[in-house]
VEXTIFI-543124 format. One record per residue (C-alpha): x, y, z; residue in one letter. Coordinates in steps of 0.5 Angstrom, whole numbers, plus 500, padded with zeros to 3 digits. Layout:
torse px=X, py=Y, pz=Z, setor=a
...
***
This chain:
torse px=517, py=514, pz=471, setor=x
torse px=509, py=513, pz=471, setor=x
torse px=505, py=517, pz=468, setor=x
torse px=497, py=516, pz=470, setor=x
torse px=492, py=520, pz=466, setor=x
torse px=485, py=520, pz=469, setor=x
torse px=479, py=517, pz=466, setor=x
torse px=474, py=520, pz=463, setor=x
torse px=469, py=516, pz=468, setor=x
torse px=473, py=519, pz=474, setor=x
torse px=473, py=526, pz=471, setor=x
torse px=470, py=531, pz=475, setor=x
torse px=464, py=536, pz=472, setor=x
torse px=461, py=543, pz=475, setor=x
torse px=456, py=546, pz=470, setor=x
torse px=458, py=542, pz=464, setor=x
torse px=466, py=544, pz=464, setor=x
torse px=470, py=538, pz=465, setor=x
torse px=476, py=538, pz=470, setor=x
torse px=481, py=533, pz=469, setor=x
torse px=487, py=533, pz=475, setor=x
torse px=493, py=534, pz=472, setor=x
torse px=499, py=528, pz=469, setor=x
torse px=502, py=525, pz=476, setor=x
torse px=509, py=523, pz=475, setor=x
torse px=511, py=519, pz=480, setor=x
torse px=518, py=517, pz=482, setor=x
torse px=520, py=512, pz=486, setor=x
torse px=526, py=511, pz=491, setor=x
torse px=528, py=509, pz=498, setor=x
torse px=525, py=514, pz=504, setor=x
torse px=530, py=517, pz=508, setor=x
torse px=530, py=519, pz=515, setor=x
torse px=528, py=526, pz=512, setor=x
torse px=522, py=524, pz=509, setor=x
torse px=519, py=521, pz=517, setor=x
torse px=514, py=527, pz=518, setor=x
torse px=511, py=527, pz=511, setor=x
torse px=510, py=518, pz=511, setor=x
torse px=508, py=519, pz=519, setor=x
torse px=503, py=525, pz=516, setor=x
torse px=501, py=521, pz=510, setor=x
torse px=499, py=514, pz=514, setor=x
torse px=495, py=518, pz=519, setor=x
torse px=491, py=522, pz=513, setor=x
torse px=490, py=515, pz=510, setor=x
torse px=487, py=512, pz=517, setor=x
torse px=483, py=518, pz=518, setor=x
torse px=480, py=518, pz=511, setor=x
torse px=478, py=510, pz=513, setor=x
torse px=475, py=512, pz=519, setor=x
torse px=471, py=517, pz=516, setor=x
torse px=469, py=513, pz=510, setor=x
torse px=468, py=505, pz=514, setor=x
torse px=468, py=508, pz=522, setor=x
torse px=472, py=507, pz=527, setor=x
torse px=476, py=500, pz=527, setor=x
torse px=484, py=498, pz=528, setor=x
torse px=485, py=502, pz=521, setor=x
torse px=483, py=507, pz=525, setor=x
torse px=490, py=506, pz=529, setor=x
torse px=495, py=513, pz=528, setor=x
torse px=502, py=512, pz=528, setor=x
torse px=508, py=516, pz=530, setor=x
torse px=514, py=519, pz=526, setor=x
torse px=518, py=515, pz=532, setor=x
torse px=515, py=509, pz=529, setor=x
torse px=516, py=512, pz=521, setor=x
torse px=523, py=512, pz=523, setor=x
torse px=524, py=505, pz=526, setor=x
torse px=521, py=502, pz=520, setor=x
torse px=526, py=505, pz=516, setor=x
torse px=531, py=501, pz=521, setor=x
torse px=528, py=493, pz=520, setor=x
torse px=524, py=494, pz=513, setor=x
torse px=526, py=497, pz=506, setor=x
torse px=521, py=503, pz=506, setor=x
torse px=519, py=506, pz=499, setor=x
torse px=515, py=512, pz=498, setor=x
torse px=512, py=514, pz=490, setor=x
torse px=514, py=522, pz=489, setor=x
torse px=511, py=527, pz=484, setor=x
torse px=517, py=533, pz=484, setor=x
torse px=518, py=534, pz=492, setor=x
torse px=510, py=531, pz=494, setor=x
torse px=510, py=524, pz=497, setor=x
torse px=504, py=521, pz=495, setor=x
torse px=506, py=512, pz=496, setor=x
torse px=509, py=509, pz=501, setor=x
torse px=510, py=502, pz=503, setor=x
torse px=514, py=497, pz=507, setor=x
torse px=518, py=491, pz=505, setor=x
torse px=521, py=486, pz=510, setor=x
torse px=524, py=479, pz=510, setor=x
torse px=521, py=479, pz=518, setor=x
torse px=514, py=475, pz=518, setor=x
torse px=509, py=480, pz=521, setor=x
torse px=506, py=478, pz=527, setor=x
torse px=499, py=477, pz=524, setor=x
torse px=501, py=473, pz=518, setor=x
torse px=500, py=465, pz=519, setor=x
torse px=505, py=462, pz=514, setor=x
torse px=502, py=455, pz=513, setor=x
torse px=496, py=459, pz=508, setor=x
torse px=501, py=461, pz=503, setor=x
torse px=506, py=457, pz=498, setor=x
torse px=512, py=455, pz=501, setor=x
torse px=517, py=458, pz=499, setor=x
torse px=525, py=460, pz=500, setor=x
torse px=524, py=467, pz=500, setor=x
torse px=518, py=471, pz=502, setor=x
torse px=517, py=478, pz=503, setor=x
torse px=512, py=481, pz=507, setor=x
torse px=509, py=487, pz=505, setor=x
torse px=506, py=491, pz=510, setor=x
torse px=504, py=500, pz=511, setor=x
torse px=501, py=502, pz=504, setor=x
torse px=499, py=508, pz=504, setor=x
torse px=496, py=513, pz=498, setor=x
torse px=495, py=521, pz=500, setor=x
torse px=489, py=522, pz=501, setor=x
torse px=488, py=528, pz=495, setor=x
torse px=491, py=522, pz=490, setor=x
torse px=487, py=515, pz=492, setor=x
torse px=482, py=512, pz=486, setor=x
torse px=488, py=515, pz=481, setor=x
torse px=493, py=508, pz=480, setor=x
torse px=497, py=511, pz=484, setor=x
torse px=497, py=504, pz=489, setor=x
torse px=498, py=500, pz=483, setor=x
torse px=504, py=504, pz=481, setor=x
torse px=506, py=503, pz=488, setor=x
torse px=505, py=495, pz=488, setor=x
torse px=509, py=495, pz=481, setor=x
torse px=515, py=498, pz=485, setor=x
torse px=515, py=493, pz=490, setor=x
torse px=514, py=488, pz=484, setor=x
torse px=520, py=490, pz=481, setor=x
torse px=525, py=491, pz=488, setor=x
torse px=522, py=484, pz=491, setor=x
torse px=525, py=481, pz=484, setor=x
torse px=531, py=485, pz=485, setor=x
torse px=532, py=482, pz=491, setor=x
torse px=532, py=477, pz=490, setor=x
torse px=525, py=474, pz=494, setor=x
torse px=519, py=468, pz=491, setor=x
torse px=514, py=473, pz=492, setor=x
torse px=511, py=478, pz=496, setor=x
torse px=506, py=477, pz=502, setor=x
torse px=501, py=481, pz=506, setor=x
torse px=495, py=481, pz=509, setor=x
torse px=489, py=486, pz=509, setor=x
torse px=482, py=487, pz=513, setor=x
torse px=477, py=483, pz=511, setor=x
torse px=473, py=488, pz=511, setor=x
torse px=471, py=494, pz=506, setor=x
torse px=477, py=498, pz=509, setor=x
torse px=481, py=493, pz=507, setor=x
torse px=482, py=493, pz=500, setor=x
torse px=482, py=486, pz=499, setor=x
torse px=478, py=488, pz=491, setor=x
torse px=485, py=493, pz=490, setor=x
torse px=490, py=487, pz=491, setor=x
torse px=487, py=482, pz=486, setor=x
torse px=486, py=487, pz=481, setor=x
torse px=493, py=488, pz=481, setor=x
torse px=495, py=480, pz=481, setor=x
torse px=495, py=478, pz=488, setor=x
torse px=491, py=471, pz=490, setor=x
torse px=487, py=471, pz=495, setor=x
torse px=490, py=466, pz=500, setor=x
torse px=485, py=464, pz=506, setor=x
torse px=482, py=468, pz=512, setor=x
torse px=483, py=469, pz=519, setor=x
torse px=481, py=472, pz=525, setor=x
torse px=487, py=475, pz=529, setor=x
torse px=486, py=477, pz=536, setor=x
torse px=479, py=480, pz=533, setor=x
torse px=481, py=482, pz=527, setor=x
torse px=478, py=479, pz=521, setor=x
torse px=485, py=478, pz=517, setor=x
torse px=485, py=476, pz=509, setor=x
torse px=491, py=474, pz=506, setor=x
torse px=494, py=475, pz=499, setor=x
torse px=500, py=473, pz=495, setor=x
torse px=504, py=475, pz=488, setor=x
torse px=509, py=469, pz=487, setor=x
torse px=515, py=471, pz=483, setor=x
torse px=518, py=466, pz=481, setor=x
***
């Protein structure tokens, strides 16, 4: 169980009184078809808040729970909980996503490709996407597989500064199909 205490650079003041949000305790686990409305719901937050805070782009693309399902069929799909409340999601698959050139990361036998995390959107800034990437630490090494891959916007939506604090090197940068791309990778092993 992660517990994340808030930082007293990110307490909130009103008036000289200090509100410090409450102790989140996430649990992790595999999603199950039943958690499909709240992960479609929480991916379409996520995006919306992207698009208010950097303005339309392709992190703007909403999903459908008929996609949310269809992850669950070719990926391992993980979601971080506080009691019943999904606050993480994520995907990991050993299929290469269409937008990632393997010839920019470390050969090895077996990559995982992380794709679709997502943090709720009342809980972002909070360590909660770290945790969620610590998770996925664990399973790609119970997997077993040599490291995890994923590429990201090379923009300010794109979380590239996220990614190599928690680890991940940067791996190059690329444009596909107009979108600037920036690849990164966590070895294992």
């Amino acid at each position: 169980m992660a517990r994340i205490r808030i930082s007293p650079a990110s307490q909130q003041r009103f008036h000289g009184i200090i509100f410090v949000e409450p102790v989140v305790n996430l649990k992790f686990r595999d999603a199950t078809l039943d958690d499909v409305p709240v992960i479609a719901a929480l991916q379409n937050a996520a995006a919306g808040a992207l698009t208010a805070r950097f303005g339309v782009g392709h992190w703007s693309t909403l999903g459908s729970e008929r996609s949310a399902a269809l992850a669950q069929r070719h990926a391992r799909v993980r979601v971080g909980r506080d009691g019943k409340r999904i606050l993480t999601v994520l995907r990991l698959a050993t299929k290469k996503p269409w937008a990632i050139d393997v010839a920019y990361f470390t050969p090895v036998k077996r990559p995982l490709y992380l794709t679709g995390l997502a943090v709720a959107v009342t809980h972002q800034g909070q360590g909660l996407g770290q945790l969620a990437l610590d998770d996925a630490r664990t399973v790609a090494t119970d997997w077993p597989a040599d490291a995890i891959r994923l590429d990201a916007y090379d923009h300010e939506a794109g979380a590239g500064e996220f990614y190599l604090k928690c680890g991940y090197e940067e791996r190059g940068h690329v444009v596909y199909k107009g979108d600037p791309l920036a690849y990164y990778e966590l070895l294992l092993r």
